[in-house]
C-alpha positions in Angstrom: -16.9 -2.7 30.5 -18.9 -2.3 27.4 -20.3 -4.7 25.8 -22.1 -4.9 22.5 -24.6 -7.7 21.7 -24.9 -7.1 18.4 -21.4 -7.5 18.1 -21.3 -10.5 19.6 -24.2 -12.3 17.9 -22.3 -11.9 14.3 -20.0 -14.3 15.7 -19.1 -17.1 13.2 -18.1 -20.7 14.1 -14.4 -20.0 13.5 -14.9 -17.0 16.4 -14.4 -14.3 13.9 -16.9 -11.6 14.0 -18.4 -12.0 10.2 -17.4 -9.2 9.1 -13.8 -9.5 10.1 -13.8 -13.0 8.6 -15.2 -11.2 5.2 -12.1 -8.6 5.2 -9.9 -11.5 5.8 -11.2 -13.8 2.6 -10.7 -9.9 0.9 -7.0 -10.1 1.9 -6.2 -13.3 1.0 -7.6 -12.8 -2.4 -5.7 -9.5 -3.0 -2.6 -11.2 -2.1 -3.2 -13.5 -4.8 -4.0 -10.7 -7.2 -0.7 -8.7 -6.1 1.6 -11.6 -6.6 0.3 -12.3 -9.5 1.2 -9.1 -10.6 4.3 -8.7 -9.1 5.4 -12.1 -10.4 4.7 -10.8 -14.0 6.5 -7.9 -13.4 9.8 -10.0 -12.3 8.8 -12.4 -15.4 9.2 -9.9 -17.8 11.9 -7.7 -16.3 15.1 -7.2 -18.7 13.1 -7.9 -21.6 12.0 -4.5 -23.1 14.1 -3.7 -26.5 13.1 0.2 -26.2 12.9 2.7 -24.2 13.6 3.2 -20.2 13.9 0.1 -17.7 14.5 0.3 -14.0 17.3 3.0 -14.7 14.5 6.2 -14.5 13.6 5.0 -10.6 14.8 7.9 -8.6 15.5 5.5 -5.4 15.7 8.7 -2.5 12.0 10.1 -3.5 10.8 6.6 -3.5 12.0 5.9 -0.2 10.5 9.2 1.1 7.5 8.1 0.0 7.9 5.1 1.4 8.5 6.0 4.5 5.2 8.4 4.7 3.4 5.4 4.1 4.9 3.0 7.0 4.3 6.1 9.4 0.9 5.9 8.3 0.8 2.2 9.9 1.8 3.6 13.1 -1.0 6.0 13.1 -3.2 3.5 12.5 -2.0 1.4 15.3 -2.7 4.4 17.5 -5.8 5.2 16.1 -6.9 1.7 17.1 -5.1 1.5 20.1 -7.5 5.0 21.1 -11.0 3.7 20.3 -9.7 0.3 22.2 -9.3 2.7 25.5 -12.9 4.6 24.6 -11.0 7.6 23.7 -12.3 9.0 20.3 -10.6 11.7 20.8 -7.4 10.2 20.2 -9.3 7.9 16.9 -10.3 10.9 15.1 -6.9 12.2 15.4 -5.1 9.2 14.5 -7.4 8.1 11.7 -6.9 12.2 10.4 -2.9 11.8 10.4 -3.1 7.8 8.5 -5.1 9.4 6.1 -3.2 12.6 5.7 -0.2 10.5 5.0 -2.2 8.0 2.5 -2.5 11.2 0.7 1.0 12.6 0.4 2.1 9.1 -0.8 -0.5 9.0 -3.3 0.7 12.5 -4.0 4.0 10.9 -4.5 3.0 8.1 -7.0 1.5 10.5 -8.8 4.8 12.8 -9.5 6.6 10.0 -10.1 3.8 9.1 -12.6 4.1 12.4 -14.4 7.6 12.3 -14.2 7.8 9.2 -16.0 5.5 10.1 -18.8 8.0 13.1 -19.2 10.9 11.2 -19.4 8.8 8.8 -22.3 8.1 5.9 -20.3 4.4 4.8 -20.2 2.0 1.6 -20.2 2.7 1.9 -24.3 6.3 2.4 -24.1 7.5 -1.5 -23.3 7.3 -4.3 -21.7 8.1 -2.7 -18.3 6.1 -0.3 -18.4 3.3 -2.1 -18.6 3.4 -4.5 -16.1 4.9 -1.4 -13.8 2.3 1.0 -14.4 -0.6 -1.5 -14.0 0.8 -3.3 -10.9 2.1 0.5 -9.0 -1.4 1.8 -10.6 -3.5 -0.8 -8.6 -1.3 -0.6 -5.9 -2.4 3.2 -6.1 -6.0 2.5 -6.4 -5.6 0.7 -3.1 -4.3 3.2 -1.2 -6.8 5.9 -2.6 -9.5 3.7 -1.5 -8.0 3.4 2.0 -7.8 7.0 2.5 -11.8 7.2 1.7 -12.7 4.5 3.6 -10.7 6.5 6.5 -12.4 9.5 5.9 -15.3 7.9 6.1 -14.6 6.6 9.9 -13.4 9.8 11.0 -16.5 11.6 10.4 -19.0 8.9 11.1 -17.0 8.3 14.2 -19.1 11.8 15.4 -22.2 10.1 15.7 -20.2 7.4 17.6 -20.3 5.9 20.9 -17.0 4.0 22.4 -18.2 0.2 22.0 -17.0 -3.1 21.0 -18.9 -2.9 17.7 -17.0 0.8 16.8 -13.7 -0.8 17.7 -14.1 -3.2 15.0 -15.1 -0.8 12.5 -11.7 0.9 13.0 -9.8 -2.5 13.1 -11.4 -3.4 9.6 -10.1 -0.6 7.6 -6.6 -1.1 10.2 -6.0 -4.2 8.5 -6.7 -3.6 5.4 -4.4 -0.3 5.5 -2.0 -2.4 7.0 -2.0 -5.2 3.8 -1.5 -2.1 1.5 1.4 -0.8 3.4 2.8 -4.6 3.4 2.4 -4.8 -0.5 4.3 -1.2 -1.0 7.0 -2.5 1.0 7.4 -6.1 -1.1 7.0 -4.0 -4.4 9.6 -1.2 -3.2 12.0 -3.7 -2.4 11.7 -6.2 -5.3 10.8 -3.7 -7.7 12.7 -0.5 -7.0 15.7 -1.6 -5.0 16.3 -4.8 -6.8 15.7 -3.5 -10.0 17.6 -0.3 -9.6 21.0 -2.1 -8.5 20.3 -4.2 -11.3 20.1 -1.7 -13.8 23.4 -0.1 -12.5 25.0 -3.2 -12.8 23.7 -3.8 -16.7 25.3 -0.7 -17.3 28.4 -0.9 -16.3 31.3 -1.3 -19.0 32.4 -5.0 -19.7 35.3 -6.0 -18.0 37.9 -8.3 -19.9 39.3 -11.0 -18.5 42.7 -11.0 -20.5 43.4 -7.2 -20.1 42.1 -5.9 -23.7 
């Protein structure tokens, strides 16, 4: 069995390596930044006087999208799962498809971006748009980030040797691929499926109660 000293010796007193405590304290911080962004988003929803809401969300593209990007978690788990059995083989391969996917869904946001600004909804538009566009735009940003970072490991992984301390760089960018996915999913459901229904339902004609 390999093992790496180096690893090893960057061991902190909680038993975390340093650097995956560091990615944690990263994580924890993001998920304050996301909620707080998401929260505002919820805050302000149903409160823009102009302009498109929730009703220009085309549900079926989103959800394709979506569903690219929770493949890409499965990749990743394989990717990991390959470097954990000294086969970088099977890494580079993995880490190619997570990142191939990161980049059809960013593909994604950015149709529906244009799509929008089509239709006449942007940051400027309302309310909702603002808070949309900045918290899907970060979101974005993220994921963009995430399929660099993965890029990065697939290449450097050539000058690699199977080894504790190469496992962990592939775990690293693993969980922070995995807190993106996790944040599309909250923000898909809250914000697209929730607001979508909701917006069908605002629409609908009033019904009376006495017949009229």
């Amino acid at each position: 069995m390999y093992f790496d000293t180096t690893v090893d010796a960057h061991r902190t007193s909680t038993g975390l390596n340093n650097r995956k405590l560091l990615i944690w304290a990263f994580l924890g911080s993001d998920v304050l930044f996301f909620g707080t962004l998401i929260a505002t988003h919820l805050l302000y929803r149903g409160r823009s006087l102009v302009g498109h809401t929730e009703d220009i969300f085309s549900i079926p593209v989103t959800s394709a999208s979506t569903f690219i990007l929770l493949m890409s978690s499965l990749a990743m788990v394989l990717a990991l799962s390959g470097i954990q059995r000294g086969n970088l083989q099977t890494m580079r391969f993995w880490i190619a498809i997570t990142a191939i996917f990161g980049s059809i869904f960013v593909g994604f946001q950015m149709f529906e971006f244009h799509e929008f600004v089509q239709e006449g909804l942007t940051p400027r538009t309302n309310l909702f748009g603002s808070t949309f566009f900045t918290m899907t735009g970060f979101h974005g940003a993220h994921v963009a980030i995430g399929v660099l970072w993965l890029w990065s490991i697939f290449f450097a992984s050539f000058r690699w040797s199977a080894g504790e301390r190469n496992s962990l760089n592939v775990e690293i960018v693993g969980l922070y691929w995995h807190f993106v996915d996790i944040v599309w999913v909250v923000i898909f459901g809250v914000v697209y499926l929730v607001g979508a229904y909701g917006a069908e339902d605002r629409i609908l004609p009033p019904v009376s109660w006495f017949g009229g």
